[in-house]
C-alpha positions in Angstrom: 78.9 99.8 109.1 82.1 101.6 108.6 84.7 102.2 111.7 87.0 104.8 112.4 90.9 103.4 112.2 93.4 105.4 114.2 96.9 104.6 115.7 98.2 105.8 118.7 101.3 107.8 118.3 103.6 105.0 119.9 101.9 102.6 117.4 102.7 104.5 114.6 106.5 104.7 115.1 106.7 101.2 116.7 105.3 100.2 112.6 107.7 103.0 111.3 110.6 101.2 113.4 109.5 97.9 112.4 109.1 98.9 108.5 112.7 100.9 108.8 114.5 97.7 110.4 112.9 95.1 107.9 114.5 93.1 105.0 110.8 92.7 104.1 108.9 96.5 103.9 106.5 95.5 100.9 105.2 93.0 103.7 105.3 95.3 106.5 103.5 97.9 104.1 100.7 95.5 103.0 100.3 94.1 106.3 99.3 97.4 107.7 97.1 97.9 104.8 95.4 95.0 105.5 95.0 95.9 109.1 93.7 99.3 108.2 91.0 97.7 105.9 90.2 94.7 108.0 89.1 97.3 111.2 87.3 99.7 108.9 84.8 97.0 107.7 84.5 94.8 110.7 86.4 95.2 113.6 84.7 92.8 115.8 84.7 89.9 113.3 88.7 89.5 112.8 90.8 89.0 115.5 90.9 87.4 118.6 89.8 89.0 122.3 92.8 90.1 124.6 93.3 91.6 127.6 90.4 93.8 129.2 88.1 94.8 126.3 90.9 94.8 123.9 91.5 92.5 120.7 94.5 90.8 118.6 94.9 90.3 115.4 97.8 89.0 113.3 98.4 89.5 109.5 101.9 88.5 108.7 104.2 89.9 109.5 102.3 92.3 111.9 100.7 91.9 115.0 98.1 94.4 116.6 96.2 94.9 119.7 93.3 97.2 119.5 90.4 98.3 121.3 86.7 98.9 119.3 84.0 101.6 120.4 80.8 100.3 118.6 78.9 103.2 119.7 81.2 106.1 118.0 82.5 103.5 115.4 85.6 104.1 116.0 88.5 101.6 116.3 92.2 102.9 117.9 95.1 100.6 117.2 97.1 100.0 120.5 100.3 98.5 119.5 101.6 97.0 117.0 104.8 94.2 116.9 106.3 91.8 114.4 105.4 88.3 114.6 108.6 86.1 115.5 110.1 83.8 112.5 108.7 86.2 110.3 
């Protein structure tokens, strides 16, 4: 079954910021690639549960918190943050 990926606007320039400020973008780029593909396929098989009904999941150097609706396959991507050290 195939989801729905969507940003919220703030998540969108937060990864804009985080791409403009980086030494790495190639990283940043494929690491929201990754993300994008990862939710499409199966959004409730990577990641980790967070608060409420929300989940994390990391793929260097991004971190995101997002939030699934199985019924309208759709997946919306909360926030988004660099992962420290990275």
């Amino acid at each position: 079954m195939t989801f729905t990926v969507t940003w919220k606007p703030s998540a969108i320039e937060a990864l804009a910021s985080l791409w403009l400020d980086s030494a790495r973008r190639d990283g940043v780029s494929r690491a929201a690639d990754e993300i994008d593909g990862l939710l499409r396929e199966r959004p409730l098989g990577v990641g980790e549960p967070a608060l409420l009904n929300s989940r994390i999941l990391v793929c260097l150097p991004l971190a995101v918190v997002y939030d699934v609706q199985v019924d309208d396959r759709l997946v919306q991507v909360l926030l988004v943050a660099a992962v420290p050290g990275e």
